[in-house]
Structures are given as structure tokens and as C-alpha cells.
N, C-alpha and C positions, 0 to 999 in steps of 0.2 A: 446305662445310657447307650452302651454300643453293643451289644450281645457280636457281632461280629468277629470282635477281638477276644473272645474268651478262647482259653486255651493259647492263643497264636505264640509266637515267640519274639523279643523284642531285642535289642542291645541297645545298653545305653551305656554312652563314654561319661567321663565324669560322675558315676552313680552315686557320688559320696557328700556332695551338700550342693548346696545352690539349686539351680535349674535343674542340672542331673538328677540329684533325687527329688525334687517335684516332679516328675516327669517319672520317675518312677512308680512314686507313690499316684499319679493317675495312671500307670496303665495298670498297675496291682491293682487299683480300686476296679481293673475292667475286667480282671481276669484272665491275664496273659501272665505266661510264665517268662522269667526276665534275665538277662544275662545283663550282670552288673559289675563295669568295670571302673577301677580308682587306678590311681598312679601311686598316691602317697601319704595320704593321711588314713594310718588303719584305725583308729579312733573313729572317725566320721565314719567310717565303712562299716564299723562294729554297729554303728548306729543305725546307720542304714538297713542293714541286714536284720537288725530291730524288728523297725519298722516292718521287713516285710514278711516277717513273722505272722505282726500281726492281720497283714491282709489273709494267709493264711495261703499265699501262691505259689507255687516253684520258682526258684531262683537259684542263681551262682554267684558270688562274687568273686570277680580275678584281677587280681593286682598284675596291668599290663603298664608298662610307658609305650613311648611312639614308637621305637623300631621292636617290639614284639610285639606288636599291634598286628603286625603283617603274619603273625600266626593264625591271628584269630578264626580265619576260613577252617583251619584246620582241626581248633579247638570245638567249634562248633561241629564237624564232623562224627568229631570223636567221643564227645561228650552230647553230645543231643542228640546225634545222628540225625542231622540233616545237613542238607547244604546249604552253604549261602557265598554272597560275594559281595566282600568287604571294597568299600570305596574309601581311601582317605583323601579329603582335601587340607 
């Protein structure tokens, strides 16, 4: 539906049920590789990580809370090699 996004790279906080992994599970369906972060349910995340199996996309999952959140710029550096510039509100 959006050939635009394939490939691209996404982060999504909460990856691990609700909204976060809907939100997952559509941009997998688009073809973006996904960086997936939980705080604290590895159960739901084991799940998750499932699911994106089965889309058959690249992904991460990293168990971050809010003050190593503020790594993240660096994670993505080092591990994707690319840059980005994390905004938290």
C-alpha cells in the first residue's frame, strides 16, 4: 500500500502489545525494518518478535525504560549505522 516505506527504518516505543505492536505489525506489513522497543514485559516481546518473524522483516528488540532511552541515538548509530535524532516528550 505504500511501496515508499519499504526498506526504511522505524522505532517504535512500547513494541510489545497494544498500539505499539499494531503499529508494528503495519509497518512490517510495509516492509520497513523496525526497531522494537519494551520496558518490561519479555513475554509480550517474545511475542512480538513472533509475529515479526512472520512478516519476514528485519528487526531488533531492546528492552530500554526512559532514562536509557536517551541512548538510543547512539544505539541506532552503532547498530544500523545510521543517524537519527531522538525527540522524547
Amino acid at each position: 500500500m505504500y511501496p515508499e516505506l519499504k526498506g526504511k527504518v522505524a522505532l517504535i516505543t512500547g513494541a510489545s502489545k497494544g498500539i505499539g505492536r499494531g503499529i508494528a505489525e503495519k509497518l512490517a506489513s510495509e516492509g520497513m525494518r523496525l526497531i522494537l522497543n519494551y520496558s518490561s514485559d519479555e513475554t509480550a516481546a517474545r511475542e512480538t518478535a513472533d509475529l515479526m518473524e512472520g512478516y519476514g522483516v528485519s528487526y531488533q528488540m531492546i528492552k530500554l525504560t526512559y532514562p536509557s532511552q536517551k541512548l538510543l541515538p547512539t544505539f541506532f548509530g552503532k547498530h544500523w549505522r545510521i543517524s537519527a535524532k531522538l525527540i522524547l516528550s
